[in-house]
C-alpha positions in Angstrom: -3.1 10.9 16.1 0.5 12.3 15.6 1.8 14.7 18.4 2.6 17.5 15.9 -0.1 19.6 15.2 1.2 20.9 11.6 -0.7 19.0 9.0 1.6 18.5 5.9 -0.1 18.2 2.7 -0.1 15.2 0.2 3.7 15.3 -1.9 4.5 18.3 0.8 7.3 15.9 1.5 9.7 16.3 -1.5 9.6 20.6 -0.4 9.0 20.7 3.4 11.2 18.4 6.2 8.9 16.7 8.5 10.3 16.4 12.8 10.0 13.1 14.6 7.1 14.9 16.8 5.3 14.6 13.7 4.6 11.5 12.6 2.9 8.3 13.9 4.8 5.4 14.3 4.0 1.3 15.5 5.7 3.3 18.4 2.6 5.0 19.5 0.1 2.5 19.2 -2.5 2.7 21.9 -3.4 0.2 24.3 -6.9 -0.5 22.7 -5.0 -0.9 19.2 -2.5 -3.6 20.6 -5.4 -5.9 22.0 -7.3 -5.5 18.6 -3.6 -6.6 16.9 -3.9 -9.5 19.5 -7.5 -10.3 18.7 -6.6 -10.8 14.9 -3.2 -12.4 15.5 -4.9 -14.8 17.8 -7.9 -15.7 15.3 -5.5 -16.1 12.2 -3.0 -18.3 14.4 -5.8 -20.3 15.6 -8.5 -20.3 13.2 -7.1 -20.3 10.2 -3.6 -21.2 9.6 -4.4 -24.5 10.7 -6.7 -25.0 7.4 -4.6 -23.3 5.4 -4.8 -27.1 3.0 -7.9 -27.1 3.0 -8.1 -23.3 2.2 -5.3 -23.8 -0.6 -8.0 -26.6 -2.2 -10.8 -24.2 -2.4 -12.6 -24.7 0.6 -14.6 -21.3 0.5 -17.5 -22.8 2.6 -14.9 -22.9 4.9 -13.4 -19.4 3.9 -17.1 -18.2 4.1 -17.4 -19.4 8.0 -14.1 -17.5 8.5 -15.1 -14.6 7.1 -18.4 -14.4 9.3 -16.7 -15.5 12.7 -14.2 -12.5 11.9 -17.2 -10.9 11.6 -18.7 -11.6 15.0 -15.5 -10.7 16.9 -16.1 -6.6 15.0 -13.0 -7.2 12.6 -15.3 -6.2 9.4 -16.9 -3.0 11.0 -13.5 -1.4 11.6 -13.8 1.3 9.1 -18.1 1.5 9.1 -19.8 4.9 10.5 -21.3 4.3 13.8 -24.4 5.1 12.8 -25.0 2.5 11.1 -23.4 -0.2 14.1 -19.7 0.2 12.8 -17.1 1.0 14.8 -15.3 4.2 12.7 -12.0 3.5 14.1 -8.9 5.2 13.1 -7.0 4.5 9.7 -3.5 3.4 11.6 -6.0 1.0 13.9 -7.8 -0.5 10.2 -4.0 -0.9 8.7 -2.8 -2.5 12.2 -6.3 -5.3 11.9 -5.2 -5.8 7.8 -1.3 -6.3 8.7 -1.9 -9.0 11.5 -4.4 -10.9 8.9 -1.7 -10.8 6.4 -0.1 -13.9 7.6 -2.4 -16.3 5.5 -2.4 -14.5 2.1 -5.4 -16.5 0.9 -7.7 -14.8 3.7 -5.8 -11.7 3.9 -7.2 -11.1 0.1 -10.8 -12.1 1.0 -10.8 -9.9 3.8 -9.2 -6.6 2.5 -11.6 -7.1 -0.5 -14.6 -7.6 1.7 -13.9 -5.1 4.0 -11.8 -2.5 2.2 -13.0 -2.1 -2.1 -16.4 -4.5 -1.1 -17.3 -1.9 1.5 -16.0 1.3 1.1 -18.0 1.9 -1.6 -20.8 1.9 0.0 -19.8 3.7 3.3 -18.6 6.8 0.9 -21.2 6.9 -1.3 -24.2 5.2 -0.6 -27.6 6.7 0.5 -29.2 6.7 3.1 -31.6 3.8 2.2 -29.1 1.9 0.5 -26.8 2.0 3.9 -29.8 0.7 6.0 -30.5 -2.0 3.5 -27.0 -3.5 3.0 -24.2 -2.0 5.5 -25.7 -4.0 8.6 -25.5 -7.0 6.7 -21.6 -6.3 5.3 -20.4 -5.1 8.8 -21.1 -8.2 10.2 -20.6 -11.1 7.9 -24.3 -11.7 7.7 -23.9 -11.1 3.8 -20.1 -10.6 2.0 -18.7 -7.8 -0.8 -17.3 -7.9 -3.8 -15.4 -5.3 -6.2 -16.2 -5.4 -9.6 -14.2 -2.7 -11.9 -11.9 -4.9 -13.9 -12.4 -6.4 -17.6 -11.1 -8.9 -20.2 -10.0 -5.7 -21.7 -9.8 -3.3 -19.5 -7.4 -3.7 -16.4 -5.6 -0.4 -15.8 -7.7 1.4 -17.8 -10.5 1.2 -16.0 -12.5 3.7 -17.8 -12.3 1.5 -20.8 -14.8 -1.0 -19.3 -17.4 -1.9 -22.1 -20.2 -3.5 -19.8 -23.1 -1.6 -20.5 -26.7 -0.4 -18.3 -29.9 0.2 -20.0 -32.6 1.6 -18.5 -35.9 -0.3 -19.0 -38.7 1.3 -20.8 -40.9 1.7 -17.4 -37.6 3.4 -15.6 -37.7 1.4 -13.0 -34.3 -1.3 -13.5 -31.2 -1.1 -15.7 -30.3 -3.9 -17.1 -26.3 -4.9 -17.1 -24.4 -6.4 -19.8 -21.0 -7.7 -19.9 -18.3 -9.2 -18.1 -16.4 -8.3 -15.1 -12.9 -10.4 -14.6 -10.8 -10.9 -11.6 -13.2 -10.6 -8.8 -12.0 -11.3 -5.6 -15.1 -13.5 -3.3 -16.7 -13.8 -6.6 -18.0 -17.4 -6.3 -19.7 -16.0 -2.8 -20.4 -12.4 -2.6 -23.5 -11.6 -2.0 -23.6 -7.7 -2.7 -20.8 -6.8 -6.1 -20.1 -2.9 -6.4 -20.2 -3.6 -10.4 -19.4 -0.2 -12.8 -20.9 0.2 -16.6 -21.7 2.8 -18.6 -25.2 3.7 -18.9 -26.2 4.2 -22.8 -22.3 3.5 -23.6 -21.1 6.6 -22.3 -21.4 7.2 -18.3 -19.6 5.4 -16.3 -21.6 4.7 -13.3 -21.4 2.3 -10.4 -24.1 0.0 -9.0 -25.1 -2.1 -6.0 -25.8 -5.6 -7.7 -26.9 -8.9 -5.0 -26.1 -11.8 -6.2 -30.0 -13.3 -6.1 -30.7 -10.3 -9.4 -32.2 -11.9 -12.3 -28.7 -12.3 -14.9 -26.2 -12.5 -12.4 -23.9 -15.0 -12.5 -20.6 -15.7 -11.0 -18.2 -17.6 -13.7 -15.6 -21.2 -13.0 -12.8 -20.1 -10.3 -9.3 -18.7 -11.8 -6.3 -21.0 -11.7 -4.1 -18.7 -9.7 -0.3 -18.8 -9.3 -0.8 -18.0 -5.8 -3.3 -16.6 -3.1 -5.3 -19.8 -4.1 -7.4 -19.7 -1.3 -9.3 -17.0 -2.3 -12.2 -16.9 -4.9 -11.5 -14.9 -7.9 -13.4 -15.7 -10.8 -15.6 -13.3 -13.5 -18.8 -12.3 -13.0 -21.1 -12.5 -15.9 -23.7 -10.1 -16.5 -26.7 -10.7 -19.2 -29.9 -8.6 -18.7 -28.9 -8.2 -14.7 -32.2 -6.9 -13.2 -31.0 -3.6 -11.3 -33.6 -1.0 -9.4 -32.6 2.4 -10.7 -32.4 2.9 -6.6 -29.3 0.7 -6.8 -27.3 3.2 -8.2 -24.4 4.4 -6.3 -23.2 7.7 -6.5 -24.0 10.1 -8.6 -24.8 9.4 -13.2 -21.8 9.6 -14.9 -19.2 9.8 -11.7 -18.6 6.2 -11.2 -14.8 6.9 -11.9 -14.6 9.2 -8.3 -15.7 6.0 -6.9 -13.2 3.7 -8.4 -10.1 5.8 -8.0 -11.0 7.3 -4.2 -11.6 4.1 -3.0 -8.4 2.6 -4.3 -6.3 5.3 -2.3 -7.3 3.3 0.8 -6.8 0.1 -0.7 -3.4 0.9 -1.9 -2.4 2.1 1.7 -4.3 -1.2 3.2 -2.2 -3.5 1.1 1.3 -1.8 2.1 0.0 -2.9 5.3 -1.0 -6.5 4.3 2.2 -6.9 2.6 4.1 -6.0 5.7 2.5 -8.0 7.7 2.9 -10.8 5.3 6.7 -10.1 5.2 7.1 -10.3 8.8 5.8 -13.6 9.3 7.3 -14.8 6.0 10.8 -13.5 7.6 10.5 -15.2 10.8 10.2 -18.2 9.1 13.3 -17.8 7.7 15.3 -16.9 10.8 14.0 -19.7 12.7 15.0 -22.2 9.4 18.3 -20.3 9.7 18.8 -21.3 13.3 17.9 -25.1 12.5 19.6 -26.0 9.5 23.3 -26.9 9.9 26.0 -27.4 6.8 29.2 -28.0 7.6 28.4 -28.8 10.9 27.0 -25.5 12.2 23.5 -23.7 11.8 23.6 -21.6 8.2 22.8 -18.7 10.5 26.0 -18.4 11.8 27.2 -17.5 8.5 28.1 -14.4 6.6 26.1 -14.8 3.6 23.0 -15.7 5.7 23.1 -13.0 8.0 23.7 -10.0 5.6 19.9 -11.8 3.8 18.1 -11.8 7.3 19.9 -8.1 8.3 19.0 -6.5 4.9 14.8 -7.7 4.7 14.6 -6.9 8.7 15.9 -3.3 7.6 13.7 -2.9 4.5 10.5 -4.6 7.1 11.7 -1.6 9.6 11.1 0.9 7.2 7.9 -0.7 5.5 6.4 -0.5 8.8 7.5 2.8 9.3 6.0 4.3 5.8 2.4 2.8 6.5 1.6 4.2 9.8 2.9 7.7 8.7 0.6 7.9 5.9 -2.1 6.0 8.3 -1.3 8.9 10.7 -1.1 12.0 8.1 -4.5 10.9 6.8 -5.5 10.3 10.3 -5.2 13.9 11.4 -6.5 15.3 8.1 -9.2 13.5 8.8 -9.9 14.4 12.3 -10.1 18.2 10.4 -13.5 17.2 9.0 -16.4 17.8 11.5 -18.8 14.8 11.1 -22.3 15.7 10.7 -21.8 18.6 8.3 -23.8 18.1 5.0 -21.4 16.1 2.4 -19.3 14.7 5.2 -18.0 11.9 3.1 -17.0 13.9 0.6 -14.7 15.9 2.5 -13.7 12.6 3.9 -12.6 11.4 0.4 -11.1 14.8 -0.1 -9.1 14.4 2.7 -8.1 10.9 1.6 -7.7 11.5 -1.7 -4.7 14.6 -1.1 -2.5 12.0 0.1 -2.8 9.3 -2.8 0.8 10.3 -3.8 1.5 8.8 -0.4 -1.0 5.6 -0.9 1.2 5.2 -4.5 4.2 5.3 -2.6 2.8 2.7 -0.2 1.7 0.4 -2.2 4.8 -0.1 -4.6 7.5 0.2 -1.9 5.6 -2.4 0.5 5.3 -4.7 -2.7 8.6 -4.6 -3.3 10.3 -4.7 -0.4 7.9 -8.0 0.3 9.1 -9.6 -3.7 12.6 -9.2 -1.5 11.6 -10.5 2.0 10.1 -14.1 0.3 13.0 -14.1 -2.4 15.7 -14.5 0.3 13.6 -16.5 2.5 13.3 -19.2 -0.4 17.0 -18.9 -0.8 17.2 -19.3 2.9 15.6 -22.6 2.9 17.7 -23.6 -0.4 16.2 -26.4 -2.2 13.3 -27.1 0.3 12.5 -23.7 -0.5 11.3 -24.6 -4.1 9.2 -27.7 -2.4 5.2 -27.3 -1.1 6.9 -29.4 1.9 7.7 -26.1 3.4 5.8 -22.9 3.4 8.4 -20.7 1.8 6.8 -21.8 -1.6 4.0 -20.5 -1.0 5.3 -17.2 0.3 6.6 -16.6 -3.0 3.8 -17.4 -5.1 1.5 -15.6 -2.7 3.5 -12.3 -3.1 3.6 -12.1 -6.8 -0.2 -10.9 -6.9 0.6 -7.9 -4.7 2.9 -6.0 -7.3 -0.5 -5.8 -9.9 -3.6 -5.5 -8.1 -5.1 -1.9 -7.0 -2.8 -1.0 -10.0 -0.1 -2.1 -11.3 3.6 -0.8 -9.7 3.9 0.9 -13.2 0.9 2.5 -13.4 1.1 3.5 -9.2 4.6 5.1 -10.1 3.8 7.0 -13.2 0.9 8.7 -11.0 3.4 10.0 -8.2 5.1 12.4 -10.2 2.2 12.9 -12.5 -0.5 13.9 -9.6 2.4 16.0 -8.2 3.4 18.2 -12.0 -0.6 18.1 -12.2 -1.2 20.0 -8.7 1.7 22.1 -9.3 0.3 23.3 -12.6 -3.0 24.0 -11.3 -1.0 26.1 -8.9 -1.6 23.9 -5.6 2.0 23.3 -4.8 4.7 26.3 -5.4 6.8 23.9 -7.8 8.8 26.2 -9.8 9.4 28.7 -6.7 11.2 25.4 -5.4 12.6 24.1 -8.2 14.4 27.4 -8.3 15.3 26.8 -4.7 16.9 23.5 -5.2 19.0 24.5 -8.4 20.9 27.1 -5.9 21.0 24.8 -3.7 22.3 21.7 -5.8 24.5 24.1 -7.6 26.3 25.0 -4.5 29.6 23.4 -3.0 28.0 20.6 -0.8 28.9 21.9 3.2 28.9 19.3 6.0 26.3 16.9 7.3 24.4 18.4 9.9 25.5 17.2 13.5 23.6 15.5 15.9 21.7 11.9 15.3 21.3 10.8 11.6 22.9 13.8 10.1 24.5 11.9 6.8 21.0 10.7 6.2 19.4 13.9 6.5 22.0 15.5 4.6 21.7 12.8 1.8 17.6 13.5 2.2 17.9 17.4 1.5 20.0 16.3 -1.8 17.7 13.8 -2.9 14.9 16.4 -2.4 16.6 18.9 -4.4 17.8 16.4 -7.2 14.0 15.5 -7.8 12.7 19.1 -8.0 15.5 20.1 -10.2 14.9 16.7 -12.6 10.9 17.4 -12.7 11.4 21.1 -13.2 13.8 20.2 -16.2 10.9 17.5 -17.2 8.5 20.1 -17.1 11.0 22.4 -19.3 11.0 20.1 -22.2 8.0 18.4 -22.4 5.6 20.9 -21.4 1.9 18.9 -20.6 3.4 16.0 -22.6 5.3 15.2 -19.8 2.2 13.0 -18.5 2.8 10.6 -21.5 6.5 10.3 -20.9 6.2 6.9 -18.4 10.1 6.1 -18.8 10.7 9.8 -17.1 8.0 9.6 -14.6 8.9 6.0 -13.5 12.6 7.2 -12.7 11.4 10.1 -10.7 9.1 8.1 -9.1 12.3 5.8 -7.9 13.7 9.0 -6.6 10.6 10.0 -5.0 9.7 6.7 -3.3 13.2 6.6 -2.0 13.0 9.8 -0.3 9.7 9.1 1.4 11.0 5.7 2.6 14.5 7.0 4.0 13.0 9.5 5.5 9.9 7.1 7.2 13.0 5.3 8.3 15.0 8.3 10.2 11.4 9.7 11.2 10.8 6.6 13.1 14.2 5.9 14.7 14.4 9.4 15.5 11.0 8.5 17.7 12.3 5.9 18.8 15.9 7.6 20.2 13.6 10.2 22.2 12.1 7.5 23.8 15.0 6.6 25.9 15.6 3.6 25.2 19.1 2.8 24.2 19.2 -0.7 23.0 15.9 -0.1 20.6 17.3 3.0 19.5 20.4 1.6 18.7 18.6 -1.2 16.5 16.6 1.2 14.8 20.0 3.5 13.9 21.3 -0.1 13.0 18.5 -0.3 10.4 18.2 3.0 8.9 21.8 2.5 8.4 21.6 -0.9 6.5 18.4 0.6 4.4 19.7 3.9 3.9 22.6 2.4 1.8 21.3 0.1 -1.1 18.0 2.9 -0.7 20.6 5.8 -1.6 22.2 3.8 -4.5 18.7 2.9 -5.8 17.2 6.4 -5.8 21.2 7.8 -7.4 20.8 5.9 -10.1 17.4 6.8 -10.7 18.0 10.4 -10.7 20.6 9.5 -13.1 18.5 7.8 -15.2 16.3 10.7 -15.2 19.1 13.3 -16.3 20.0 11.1 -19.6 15.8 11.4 -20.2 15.1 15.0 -19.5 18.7 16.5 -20.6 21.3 17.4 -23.0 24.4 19.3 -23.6 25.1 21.6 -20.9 22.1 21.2 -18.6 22.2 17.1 -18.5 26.2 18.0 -17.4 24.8 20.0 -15.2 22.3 17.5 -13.6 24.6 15.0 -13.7 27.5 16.8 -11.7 25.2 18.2 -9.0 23.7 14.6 -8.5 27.2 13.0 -8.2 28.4 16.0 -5.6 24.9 15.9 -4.0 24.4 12.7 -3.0 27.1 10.7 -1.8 26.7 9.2 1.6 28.7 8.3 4.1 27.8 4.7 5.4 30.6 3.9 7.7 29.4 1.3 10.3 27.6 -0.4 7.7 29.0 -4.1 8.5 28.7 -3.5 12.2 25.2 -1.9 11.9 24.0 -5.4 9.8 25.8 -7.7 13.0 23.3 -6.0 15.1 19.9 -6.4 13.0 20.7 -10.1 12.2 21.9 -11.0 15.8 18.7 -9.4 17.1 16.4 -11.3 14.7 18.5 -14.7 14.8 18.3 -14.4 18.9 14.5 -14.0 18.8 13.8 -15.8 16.1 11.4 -13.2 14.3 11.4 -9.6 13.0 13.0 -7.7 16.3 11.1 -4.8 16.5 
């Protein structure tokens, strides 16, 4: 839980400022948290990273055996009701378990898809019965999920799945047709969460075991990466399915797809910080070994700027999950358990921060594509070899920017879900809009003193620029804005820059108030180093967005109040990235 009590609603961050006192940050973890982290540091270090050959070669017996003894040690139960022998643990304490079993991607994958899309399902929307019959068994590793929404033809739109369900003449089975692709744990799931459309039309999901009559799991996919996970179809032809298998209500299978991705969107910003942390002490501790010219390469300019910059972007990674852990966390703790349709307040609850989930997901993903990109050039040429395991950082990372939706289709839904609730009146858009123009309009005053004032002058801007930009959207394209991706991708860039800058100031400002001064001086160090390239990123996305939306006067206008708006003052930049990449290079990992 957050020490603020005000509960700011999903996209509430483009209109309202949020305090320090507000958020939740690695900061605040509790004691219990920190010795789970341990547990699952511990396991991965010992358990599984020294397979990771054996893993890579499609050992799943193996990966199987791993999966269960995470199992017996609680780590699949994390996000399970009580009631049924889970352990209902916070959402910061399930993204703290996913981030420390990042750091073998292979596993990482088997056990956010167990645990996370395998298992949610059921948890959200299963019955009674159907909880007592399977959840026991999933909680523990006895028997292991799988997810099963994607097609040949249909990847991001989901709702175009073609696998059908008939129901048998004496009502008592459907019968499944089709093909599912990509499933993560295919080869050995034994429960699949499988969606079709019953008669062709309603798209509905069901609980399918493996042992059904027509089920059958297809060869393994030869992956780029994340190879020691099983992913491979799952063919369907007359699968046997007791019309008490169906989950969730006829006809509503889509609420189940799209809830439970929210989670899983948030869950792998978390893996993929994780993975970037250990990915970047790797390269710090190559940086401290290797010597050209007869010193280490660390000692150099070039080399330091790389391992300043991704410990900066990791900072801030770190910073965005927990706050959306946290801001879900206390909406959350809103909902009384025990009240009829618990769950479905739950998902409610969930579901008014998927902006945030969006955001998580693609800024994570990215700023991971950067961590492993510089760690490879770290390492130089043994970078590109399988001799050292930057290689495989790389082509583990790749997967991260397509599943649980593309970064395309995740961006095009963060403005698009926020012009939606505005226009069915759930956020005040064009009160603010309005707002923002006065404001953007106006000669730009002074930074606001005290700690982190150019960024939080810079932030107000951004703020402003992005209401302005979708309330010019909105203005010319009326409700065909939602089909104009080019425009909602570049005010997605502005969007997700904002919530990340701000993460970033949020969580150093924490960190200032704890006292102490040589933490909080790192942390300033980093918002610094992020802020900048963050700033010019989101400046030229605004831009972008004012040669989309406008034209004579009013893209002038846009244009002139984003240049006066958002300029930011960055002195101490060198210095700030002499700090970060002294820090990391003296501890050889990520220094926070």
């Amino acid at each position: 839980m957050t020490t603020g009590e005000k509960i700011l609603h999903g996209g509430g961050y483009l209109i309202e400022d949020a305090t320090p006192e507000t958020v939740f940050t690695p900061e605040d973890f509790s004691e219990e948290q920190l010795q789970l982290a341990d547990t699952t540091d511990q396991f991965l270090r010992e358990k599984v990273l020294p397979h990771v050959e054996k893993l890579e070669n499609h050992d799943f017996e193996l990966m199987v055996k791993l999966l269960r003894q995470f199992g017996e040690l609680g780590l699949l139960m994390i996000d399970a009701p009580e009631e049924y022998g889970g352990l209902d643990l916070p959402k910061t304490t399930s993204m703290l378990a996913a981030e420390k079993a990042s750091i073998y991607g292979g596993f990482s994958v088997a056990y956010t898809a167990h645990s996370g899309i395998g298992t949610l399902p059921l948890v959200y929307y299963g019955t009674k019965e159907q909880k007592e019959r399977y959840l026991g068994k999933i909680i523990t590793g006895e028997w292991l999920a799988a997810y099963c929404l994607t097609e040949p033809d249909s990847g991001s739109d989901a709702l175009g799945a073609k696998a059908t369900a008939t129901l048998t003449p004496d009502g008592k089975h459907y019968l499944l047709n089709g093909t599912k692709q990509f499933i993560t744990n295919g080869s050995f799931a034994d429960l699949y969460t499988v969606f079709a459309k019953i008669d062709r039309q309603q798209f509905t999901a069901f609980l399918v075991e493996r042992t059904f009559e027509g089920v059958k799991p297809g060869p393994q996919e030869k992956k780029l990466g994340i190879r020691g996970s099983s992913t491979t179809s799952l063919i369907l032809e007359d699968a046997k399915v007791p019309v008490e298998n169906v989950l969730g209500e006829i006809g509503k299978g889509h609420k189940i797809a799209f809830n439970v991705l929210n989670v899983g969107r948030l869950k792998l910003g978390a893996c993929v910080t994780g993975a970037g942390k250990f990915a970047f002490a790797d390269g710090v501790r190559y940086a401290n070994l290797r010597k050209q010219f007869g010193v280490t390469i660390g000692t150099f300019g070039a080399i330091r700027e790389k391992i300043a910059d991704t410990a900066a972007a990791l900072f801030t990674s770190e910073a965005l999950v927990y706050r959306v852990a946290g801001m879900i966390d206390n909406r959350l703790a809103a909902v009384r358990k025990g009240i009829p349709d618990y769950y479905e307040a739950y998902q409610q609850g969930i579901e008014d921060y998927s902006i945030e989930c969006a955001v998580a997901k693609v800024f994570c993903s990215d700023v991971l594509a950067l961590v492993v990109d510089e760690v490879v050039q770290i390492f130089g040429g043994y970078g590109y070899t399988q001799e050292y395991p930057a290689e495989r950082y790389y082509r583990d990372e790749r997967i991260n920017r397509i599943f649980e939706g593309t970064n395309e289709i995740n961006r095009m839904l963060i403005p698009g879900t926020l012009l939606r609730r505005a226009m069915k009146g759930e956020i005040p858009l064009q009160e603010e809009v309005m707002k923002a123009v006065g404001r953007l309009s106006a000669v730009a005053g002074e930074a606001p003193s005290g700690p982190f004032g150019a960024e939080k002058a810079l932030l107000r801007n951004l703020k402003d620029a992005f209401l302005v930009l979708a309330g010019v959207a909105v203005q010319r394209f009326g409700g065909k804005v939602k089909d104009e991706q080019e425009t909602l991708i570049a005010l997605a860039d502005v969007a997700i820059g904002v919530f990340a800058i701000e993460s970033a100031v949020l969580r150093a400002g924490r960190i200032a108030a704890s006292g102490n001064a040589s933490r909080a001086e790192l942390a300033a160090a980093a918002v610094k180093t992020f802020t900048f390239p963050a700033s010019e990123a989101a400046i030229s996305a605004a831009r972008r967005a004012a040669f989309y939306v406008g034209d004579g006067n009013t893209l002038q206008m846009l244009l002139s109040g984003i240049r006066r708006a958002t300029r930011y003052d960055a002195s101490g930049l060198l210095d700030a990235k002499h700090k970060l990449a002294a820090a990391a290079l003296e501890s050889e990992r990520y220094p926070f």
